[in-house]
PDB file of N, CA, C and O in Angstrom, chain B, residues numbered from 101:
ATOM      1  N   UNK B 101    -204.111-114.006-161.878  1.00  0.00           N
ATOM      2  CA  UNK B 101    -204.540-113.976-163.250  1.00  0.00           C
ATOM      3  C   UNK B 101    -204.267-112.612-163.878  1.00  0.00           C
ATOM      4  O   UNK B 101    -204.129-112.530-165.098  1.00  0.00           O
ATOM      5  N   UNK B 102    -204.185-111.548-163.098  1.00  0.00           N
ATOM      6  CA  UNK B 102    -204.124-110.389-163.601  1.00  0.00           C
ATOM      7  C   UNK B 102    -202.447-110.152-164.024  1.00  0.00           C
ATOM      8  O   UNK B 102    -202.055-109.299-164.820  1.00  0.00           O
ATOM      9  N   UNK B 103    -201.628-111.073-163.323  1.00  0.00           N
ATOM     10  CA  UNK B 103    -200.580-110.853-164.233  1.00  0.00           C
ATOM     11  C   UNK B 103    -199.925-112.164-165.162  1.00  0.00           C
ATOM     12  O   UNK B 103    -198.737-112.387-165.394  1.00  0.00           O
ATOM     13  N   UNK B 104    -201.126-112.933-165.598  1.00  0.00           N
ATOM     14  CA  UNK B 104    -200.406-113.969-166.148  1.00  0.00           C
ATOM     15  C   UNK B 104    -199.868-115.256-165.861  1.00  0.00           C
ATOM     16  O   UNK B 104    -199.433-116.147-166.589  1.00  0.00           O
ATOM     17  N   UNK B 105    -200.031-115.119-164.343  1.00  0.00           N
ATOM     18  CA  UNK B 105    -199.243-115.947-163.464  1.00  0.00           C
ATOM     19  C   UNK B 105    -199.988-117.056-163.178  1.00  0.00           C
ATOM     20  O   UNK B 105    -200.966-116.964-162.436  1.00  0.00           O
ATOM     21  N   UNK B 106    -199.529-118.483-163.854  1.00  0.00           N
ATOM     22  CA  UNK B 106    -199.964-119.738-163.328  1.00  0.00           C
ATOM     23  C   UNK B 106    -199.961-120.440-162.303  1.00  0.00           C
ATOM     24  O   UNK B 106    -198.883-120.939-161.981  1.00  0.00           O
ATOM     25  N   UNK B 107    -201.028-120.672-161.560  1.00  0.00           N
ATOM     26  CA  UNK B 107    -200.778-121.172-160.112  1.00  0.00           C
ATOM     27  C   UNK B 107    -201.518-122.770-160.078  1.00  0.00           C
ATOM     28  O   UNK B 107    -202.708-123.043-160.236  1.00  0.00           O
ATOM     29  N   UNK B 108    -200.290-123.753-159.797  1.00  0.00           N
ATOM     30  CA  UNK B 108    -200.032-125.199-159.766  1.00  0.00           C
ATOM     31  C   UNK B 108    -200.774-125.509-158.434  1.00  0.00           C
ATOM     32  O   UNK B 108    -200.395-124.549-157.763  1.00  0.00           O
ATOM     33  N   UNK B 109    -201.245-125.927-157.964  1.00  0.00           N
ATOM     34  CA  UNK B 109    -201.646-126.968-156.399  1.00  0.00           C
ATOM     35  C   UNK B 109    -200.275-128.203-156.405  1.00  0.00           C
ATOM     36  O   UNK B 109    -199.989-128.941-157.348  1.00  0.00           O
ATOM     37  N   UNK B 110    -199.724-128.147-155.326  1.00  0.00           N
ATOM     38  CA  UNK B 110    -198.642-129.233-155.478  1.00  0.00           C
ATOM     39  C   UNK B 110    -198.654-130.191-154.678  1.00  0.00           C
ATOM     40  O   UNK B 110    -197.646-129.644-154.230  1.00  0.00           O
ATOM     41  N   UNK B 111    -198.832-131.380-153.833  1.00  0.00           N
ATOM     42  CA  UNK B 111    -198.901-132.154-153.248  1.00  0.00           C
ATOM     43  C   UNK B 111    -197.306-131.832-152.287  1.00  0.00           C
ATOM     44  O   UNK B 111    -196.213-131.808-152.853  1.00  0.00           O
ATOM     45  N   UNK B 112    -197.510-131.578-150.568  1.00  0.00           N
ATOM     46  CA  UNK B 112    -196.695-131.373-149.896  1.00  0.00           C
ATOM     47  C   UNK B 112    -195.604-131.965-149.583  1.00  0.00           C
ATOM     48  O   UNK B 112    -194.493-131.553-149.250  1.00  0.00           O
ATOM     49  N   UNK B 113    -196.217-133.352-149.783  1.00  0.00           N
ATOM     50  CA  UNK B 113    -195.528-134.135-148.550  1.00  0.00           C
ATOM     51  C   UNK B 113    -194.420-134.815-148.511  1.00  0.00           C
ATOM     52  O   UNK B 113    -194.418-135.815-149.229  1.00  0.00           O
ATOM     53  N   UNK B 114    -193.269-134.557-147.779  1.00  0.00           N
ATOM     54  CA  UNK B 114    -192.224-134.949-147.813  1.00  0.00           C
ATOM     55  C   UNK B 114    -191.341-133.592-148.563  1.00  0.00           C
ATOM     56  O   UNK B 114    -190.111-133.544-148.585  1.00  0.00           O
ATOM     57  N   UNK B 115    -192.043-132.770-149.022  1.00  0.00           N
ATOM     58  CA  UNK B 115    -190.973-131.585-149.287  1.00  0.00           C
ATOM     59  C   UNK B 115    -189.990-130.763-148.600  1.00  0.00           C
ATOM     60  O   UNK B 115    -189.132-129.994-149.034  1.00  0.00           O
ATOM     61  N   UNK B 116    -190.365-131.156-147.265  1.00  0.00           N
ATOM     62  CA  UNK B 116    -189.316-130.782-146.164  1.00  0.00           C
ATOM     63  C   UNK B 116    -188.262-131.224-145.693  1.00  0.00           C
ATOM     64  O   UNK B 116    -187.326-130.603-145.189  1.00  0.00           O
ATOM     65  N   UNK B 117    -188.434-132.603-145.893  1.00  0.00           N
ATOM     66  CA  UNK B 117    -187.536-133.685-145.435  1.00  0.00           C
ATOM     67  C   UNK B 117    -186.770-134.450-146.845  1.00  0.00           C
ATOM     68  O   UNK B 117    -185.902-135.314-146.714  1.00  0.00           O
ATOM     69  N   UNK B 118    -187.185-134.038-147.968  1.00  0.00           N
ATOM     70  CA  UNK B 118    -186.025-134.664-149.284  1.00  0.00           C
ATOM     71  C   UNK B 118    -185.053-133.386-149.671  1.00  0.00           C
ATOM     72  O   UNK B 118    -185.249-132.192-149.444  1.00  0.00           O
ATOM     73  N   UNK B 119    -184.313-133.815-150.111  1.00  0.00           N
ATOM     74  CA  UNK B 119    -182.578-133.019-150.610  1.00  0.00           C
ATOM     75  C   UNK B 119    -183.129-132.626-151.678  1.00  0.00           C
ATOM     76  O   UNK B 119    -183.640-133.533-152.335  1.00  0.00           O
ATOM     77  N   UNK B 120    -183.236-131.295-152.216  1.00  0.00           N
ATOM     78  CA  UNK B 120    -183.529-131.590-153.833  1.00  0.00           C
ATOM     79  C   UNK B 120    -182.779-131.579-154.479  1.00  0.00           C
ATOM     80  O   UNK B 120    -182.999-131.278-155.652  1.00  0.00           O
ATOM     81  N   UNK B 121    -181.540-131.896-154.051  1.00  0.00           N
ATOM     82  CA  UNK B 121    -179.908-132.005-154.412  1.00  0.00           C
ATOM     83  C   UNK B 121    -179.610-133.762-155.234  1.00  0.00           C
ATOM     84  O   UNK B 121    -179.098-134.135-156.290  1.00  0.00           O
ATOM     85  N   UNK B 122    -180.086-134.264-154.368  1.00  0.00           N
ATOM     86  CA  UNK B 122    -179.447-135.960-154.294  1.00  0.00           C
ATOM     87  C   UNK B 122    -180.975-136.730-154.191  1.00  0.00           C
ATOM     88  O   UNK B 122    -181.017-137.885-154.615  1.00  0.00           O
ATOM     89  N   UNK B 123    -181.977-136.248-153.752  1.00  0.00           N
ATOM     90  CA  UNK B 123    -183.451-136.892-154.039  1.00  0.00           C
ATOM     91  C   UNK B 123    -182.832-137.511-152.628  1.00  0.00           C
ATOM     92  O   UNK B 123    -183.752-138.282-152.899  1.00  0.00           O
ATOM     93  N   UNK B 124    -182.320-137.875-151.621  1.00  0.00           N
ATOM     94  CA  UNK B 124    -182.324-138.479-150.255  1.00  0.00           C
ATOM     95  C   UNK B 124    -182.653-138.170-149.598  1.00  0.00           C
ATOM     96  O   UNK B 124    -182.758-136.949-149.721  1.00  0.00           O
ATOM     97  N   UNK B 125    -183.155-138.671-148.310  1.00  0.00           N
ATOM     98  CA  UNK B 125    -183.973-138.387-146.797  1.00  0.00           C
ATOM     99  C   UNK B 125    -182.628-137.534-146.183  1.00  0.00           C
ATOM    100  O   UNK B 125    -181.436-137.753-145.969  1.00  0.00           O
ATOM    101  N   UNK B 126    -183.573-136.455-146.046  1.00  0.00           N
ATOM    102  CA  UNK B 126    -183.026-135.820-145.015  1.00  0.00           C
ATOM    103  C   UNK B 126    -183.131-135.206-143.512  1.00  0.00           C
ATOM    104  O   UNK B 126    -184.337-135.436-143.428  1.00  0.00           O
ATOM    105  N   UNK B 127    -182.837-134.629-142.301  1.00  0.00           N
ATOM    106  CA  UNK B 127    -183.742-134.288-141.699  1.00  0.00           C
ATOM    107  C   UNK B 127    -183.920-132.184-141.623  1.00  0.00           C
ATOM    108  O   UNK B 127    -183.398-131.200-142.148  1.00  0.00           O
ATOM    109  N   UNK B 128    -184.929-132.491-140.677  1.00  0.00           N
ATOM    110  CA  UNK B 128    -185.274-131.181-140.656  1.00  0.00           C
ATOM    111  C   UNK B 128    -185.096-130.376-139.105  1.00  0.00           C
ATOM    112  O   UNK B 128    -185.742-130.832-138.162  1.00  0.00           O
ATOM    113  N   UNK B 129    -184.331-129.349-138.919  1.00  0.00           N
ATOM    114  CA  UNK B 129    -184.448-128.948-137.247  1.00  0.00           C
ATOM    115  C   UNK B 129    -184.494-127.156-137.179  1.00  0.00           C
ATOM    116  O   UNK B 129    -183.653-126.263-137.292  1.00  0.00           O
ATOM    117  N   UNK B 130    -185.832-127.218-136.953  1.00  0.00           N
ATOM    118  CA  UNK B 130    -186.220-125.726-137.136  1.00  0.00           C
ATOM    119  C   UNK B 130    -185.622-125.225-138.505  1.00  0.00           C
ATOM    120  O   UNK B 130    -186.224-125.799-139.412  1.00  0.00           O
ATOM    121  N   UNK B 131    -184.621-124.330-139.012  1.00  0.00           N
ATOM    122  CA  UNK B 131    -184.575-123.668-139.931  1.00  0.00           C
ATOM    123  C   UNK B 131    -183.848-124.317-140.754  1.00  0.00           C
ATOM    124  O   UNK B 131    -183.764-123.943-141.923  1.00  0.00           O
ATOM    125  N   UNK B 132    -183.116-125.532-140.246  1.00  0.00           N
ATOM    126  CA  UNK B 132    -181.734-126.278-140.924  1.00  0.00           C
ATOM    127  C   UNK B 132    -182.334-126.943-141.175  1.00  0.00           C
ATOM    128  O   UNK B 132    -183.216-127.241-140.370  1.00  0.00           O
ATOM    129  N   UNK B 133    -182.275-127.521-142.262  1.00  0.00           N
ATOM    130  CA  UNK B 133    -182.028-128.731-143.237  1.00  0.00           C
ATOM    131  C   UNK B 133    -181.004-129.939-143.602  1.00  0.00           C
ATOM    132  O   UNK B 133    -180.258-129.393-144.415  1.00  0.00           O
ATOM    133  N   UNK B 134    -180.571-131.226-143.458  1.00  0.00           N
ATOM    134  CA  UNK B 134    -179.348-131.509-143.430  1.00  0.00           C
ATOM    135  C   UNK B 134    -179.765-132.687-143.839  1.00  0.00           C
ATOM    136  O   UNK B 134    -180.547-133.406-143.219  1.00  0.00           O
ATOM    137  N   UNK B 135    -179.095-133.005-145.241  1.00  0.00           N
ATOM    138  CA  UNK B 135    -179.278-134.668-145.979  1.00  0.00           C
ATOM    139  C   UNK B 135    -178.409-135.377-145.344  1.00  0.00           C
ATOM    140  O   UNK B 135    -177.290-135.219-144.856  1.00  0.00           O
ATOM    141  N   UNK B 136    -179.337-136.366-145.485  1.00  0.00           N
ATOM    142  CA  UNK B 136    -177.950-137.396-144.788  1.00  0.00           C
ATOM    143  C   UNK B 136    -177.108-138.193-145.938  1.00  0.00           C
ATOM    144  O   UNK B 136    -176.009-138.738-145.836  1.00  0.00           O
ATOM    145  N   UNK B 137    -177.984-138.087-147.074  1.00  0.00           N
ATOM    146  CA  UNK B 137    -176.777-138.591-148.068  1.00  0.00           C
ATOM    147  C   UNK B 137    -175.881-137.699-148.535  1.00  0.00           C
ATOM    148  O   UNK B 137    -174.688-137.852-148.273  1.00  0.00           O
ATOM    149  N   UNK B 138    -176.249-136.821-149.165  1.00  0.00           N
ATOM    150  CA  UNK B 138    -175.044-135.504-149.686  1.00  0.00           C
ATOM    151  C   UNK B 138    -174.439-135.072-148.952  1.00  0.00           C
ATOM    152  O   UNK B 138    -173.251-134.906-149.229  1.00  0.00           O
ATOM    153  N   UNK B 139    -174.974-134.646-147.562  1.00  0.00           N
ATOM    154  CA  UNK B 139    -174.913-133.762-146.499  1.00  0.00           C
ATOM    155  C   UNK B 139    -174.917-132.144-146.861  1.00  0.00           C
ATOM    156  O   UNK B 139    -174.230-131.228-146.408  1.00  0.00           O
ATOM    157  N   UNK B 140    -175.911-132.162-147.807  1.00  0.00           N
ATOM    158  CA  UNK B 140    -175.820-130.647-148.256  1.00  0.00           C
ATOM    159  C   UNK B 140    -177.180-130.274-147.178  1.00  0.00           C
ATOM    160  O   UNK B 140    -178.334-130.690-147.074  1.00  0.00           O
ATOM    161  N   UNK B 141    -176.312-129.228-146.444  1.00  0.00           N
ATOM    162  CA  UNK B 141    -177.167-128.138-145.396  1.00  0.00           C
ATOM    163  C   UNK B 141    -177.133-127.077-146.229  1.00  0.00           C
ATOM    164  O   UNK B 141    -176.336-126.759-147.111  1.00  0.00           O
ATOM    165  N   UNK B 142    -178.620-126.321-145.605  1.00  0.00           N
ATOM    166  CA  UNK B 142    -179.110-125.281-145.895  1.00  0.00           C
ATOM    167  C   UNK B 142    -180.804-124.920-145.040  1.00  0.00           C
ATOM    168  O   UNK B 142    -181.427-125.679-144.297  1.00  0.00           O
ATOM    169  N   UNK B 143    -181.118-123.750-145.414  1.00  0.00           N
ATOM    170  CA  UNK B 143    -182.277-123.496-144.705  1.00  0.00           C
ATOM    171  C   UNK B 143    -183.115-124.273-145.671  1.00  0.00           C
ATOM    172  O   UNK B 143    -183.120-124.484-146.884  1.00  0.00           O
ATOM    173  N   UNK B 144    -184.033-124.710-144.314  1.00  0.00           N
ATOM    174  CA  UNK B 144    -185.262-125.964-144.903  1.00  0.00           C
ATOM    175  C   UNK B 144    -186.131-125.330-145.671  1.00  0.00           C
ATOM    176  O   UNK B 144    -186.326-125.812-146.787  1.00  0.00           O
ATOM    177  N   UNK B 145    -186.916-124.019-145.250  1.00  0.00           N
ATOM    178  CA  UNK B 145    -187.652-123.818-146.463  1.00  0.00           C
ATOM    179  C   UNK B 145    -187.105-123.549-147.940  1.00  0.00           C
ATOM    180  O   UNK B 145    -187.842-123.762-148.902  1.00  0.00           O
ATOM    181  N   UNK B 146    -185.722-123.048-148.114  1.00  0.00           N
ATOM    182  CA  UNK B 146    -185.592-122.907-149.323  1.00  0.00           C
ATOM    183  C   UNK B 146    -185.620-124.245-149.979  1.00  0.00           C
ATOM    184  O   UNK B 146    -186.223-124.226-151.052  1.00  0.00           O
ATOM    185  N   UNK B 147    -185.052-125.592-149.570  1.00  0.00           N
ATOM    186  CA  UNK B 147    -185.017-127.014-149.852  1.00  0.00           C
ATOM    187  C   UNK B 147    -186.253-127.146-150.279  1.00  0.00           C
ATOM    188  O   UNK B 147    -186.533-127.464-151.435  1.00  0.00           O
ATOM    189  N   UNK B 148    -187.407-126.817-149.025  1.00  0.00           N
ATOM    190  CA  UNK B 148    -188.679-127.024-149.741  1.00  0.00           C
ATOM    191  C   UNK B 148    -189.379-126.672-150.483  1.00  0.00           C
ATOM    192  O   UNK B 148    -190.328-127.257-151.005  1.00  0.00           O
ATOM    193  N   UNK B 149    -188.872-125.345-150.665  1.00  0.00           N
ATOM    194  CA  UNK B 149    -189.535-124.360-152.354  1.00  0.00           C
ATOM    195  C   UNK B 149    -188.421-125.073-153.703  1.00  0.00           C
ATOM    196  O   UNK B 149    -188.887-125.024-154.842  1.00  0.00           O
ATOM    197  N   UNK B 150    -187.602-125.437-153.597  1.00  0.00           N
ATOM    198  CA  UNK B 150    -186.983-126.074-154.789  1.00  0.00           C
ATOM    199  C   UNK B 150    -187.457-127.439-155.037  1.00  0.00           C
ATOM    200  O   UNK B 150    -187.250-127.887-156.165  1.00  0.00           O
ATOM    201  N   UNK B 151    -188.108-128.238-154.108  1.00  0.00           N
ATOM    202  CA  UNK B 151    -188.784-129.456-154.126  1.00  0.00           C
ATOM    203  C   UNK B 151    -189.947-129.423-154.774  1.00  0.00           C
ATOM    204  O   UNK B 151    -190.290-130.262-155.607  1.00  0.00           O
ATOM    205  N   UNK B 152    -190.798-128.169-154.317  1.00  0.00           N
ATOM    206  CA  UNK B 152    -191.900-127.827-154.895  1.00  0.00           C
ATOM    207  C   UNK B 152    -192.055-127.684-155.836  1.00  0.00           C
ATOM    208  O   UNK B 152    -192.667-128.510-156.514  1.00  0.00           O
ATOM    209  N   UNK B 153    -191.310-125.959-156.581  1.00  0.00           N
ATOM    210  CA  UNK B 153    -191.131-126.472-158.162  1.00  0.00           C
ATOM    211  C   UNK B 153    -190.401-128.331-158.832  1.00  0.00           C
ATOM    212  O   UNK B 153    -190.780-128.789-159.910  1.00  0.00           O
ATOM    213  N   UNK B 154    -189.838-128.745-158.327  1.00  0.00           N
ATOM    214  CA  UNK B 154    -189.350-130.017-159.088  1.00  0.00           C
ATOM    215  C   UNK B 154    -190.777-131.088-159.072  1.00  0.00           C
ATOM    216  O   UNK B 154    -190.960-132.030-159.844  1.00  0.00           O
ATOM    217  N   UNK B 155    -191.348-130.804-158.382  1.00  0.00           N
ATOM    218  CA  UNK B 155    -192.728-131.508-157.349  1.00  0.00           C
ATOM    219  C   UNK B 155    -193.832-131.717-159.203  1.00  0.00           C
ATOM    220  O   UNK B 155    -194.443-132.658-159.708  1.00  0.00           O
ATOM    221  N   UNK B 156    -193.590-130.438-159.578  1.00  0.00           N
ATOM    222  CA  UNK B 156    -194.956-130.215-160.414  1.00  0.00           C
ATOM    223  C   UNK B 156    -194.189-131.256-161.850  1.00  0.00           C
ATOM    224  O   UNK B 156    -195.185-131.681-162.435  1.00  0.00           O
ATOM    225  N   UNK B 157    -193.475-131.561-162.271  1.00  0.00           N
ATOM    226  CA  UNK B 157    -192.871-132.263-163.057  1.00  0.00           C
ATOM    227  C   UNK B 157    -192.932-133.756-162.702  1.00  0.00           C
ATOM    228  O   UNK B 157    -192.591-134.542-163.586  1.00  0.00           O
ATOM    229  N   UNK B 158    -193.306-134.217-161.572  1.00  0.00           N
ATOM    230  CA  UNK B 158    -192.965-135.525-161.120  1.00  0.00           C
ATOM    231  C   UNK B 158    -194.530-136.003-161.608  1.00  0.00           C
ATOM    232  O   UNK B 158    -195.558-135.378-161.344  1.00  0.00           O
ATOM    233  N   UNK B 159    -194.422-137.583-162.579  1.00  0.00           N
ATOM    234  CA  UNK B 159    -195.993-137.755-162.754  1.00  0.00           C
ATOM    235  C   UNK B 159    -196.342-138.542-161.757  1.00  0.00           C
ATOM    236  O   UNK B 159    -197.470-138.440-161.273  1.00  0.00           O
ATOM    237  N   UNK B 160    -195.482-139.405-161.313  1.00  0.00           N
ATOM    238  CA  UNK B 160    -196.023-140.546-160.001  1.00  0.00           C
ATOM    239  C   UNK B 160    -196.441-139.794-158.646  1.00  0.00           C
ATOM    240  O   UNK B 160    -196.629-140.453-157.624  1.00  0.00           O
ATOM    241  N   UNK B 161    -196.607-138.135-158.666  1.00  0.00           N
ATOM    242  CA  UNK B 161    -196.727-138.069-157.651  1.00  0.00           C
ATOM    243  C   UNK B 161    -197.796-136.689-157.766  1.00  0.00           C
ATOM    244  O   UNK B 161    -197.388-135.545-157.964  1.00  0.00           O
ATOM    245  N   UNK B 162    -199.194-137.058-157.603  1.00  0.00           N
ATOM    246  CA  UNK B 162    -200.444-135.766-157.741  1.00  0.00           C
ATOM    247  C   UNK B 162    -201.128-135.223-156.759  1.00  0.00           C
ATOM    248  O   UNK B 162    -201.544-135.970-155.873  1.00  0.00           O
ATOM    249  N   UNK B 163    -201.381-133.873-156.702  1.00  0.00           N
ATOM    250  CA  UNK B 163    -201.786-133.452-155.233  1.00  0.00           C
ATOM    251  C   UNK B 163    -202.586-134.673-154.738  1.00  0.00           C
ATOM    252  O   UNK B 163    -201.746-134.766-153.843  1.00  0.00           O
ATOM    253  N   UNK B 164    -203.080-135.276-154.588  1.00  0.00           N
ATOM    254  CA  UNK B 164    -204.173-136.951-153.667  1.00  0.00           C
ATOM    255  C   UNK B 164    -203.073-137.930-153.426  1.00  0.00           C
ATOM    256  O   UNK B 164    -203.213-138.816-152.583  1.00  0.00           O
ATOM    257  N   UNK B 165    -201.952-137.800-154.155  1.00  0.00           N
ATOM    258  CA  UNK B 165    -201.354-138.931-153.574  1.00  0.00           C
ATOM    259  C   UNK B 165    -200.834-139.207-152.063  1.00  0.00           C
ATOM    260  O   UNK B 165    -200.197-138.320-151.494  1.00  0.00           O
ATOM    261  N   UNK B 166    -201.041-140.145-151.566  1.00  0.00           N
ATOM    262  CA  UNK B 166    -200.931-140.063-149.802  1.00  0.00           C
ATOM    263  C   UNK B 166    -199.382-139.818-149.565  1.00  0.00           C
ATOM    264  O   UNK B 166    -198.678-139.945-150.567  1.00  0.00           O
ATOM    265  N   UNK B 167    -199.022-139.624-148.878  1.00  0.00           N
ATOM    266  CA  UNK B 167    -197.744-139.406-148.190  1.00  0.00           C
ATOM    267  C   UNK B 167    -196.919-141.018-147.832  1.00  0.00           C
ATOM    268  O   UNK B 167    -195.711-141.045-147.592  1.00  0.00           O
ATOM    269  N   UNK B 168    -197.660-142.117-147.843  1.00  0.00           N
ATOM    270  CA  UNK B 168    -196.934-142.985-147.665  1.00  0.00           C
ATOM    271  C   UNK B 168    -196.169-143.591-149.197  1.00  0.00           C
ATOM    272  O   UNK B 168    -195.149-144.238-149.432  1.00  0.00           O
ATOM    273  N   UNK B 169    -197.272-142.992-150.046  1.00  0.00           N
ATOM    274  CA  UNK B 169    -196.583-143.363-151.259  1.00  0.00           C
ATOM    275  C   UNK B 169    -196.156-142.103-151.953  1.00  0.00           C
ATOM    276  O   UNK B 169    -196.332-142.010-153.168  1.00  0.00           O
ATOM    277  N   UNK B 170    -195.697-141.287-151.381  1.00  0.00           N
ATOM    278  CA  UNK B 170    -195.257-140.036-151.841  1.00  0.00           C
ATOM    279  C   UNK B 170    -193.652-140.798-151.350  1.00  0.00           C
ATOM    280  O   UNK B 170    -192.923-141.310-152.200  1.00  0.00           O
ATOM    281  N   UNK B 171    -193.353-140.766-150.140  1.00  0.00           N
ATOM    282  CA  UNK B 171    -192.388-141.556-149.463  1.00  0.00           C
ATOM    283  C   UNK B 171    -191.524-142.962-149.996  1.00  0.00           C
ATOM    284  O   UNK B 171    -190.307-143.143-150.040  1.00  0.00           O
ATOM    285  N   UNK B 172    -192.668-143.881-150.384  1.00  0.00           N
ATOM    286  CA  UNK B 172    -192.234-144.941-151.511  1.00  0.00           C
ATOM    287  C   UNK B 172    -191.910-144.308-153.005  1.00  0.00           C
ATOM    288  O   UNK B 172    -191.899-144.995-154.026  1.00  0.00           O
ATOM    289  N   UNK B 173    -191.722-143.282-152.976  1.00  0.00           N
ATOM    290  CA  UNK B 173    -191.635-142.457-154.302  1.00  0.00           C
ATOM    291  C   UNK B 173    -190.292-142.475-154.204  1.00  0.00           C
ATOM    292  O   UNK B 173    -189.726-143.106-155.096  1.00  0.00           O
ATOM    293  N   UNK B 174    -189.662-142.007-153.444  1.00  0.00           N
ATOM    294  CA  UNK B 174    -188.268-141.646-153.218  1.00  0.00           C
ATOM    295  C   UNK B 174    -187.366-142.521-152.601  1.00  0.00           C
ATOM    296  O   UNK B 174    -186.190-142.165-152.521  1.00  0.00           O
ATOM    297  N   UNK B 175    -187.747-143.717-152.105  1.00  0.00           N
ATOM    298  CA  UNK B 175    -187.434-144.602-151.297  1.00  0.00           C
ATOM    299  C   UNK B 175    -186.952-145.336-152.671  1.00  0.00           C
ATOM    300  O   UNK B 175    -185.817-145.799-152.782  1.00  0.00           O
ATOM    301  N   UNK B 176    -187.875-145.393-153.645  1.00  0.00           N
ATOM    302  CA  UNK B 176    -187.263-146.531-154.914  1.00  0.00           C
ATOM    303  C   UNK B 176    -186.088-145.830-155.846  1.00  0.00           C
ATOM    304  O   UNK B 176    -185.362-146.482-156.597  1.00  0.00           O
ATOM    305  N   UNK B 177    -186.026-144.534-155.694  1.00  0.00           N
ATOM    306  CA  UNK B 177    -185.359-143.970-156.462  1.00  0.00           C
ATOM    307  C   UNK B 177    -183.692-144.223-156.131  1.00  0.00           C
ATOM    308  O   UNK B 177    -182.740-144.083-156.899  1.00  0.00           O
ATOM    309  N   UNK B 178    -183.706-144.619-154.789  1.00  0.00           N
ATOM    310  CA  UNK B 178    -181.979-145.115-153.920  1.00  0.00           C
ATOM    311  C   UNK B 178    -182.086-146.104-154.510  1.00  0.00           C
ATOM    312  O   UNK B 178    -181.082-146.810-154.611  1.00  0.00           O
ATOM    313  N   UNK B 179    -183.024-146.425-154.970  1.00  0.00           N
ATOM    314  CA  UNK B 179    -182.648-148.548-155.219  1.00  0.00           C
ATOM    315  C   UNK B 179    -181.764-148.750-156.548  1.00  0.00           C
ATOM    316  O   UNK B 179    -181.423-149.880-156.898  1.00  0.00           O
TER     317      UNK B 179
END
């Protein structure tokens, strides 16, 4: 607060394992990251800090929402 700075609560889940490239499942192995649709690699946490900010924009998806439908979140978006 002392510098202005707004701080969001973001709902986690699945921020490790989606592309924030292509919105597809990807996996995760220690520091690598690797979509299986794009195939864009990179280190996983940065994937997951760009998910995060994109995270706070998404309305279907609020810190309480469970992870199985965090998951059906992205699952409909291939369809």
């Amino acid at each position: 607060m002392q510098k202005n700075i707004k701080i969001i609560n973001i709902n986690p889940a699945y921020t490790s394992k989606i592309c924030h490239i292509c919105d597809g499942f990807g996996t995760r192995n220690g520091e690598n990251f690797i979509c299986q649709c794009c195939q864009n690699r990179m280190n996983a946490d940065v994937n997951a800090a760009h998910n995060i900010r994109k995270r706070k924009n998404i309305k279907e998806i609020d810190l309480y929402t469970n992870a199985k439908k965090v998951k059906q979140y992205y699952e409909n978006l291939k369809k």
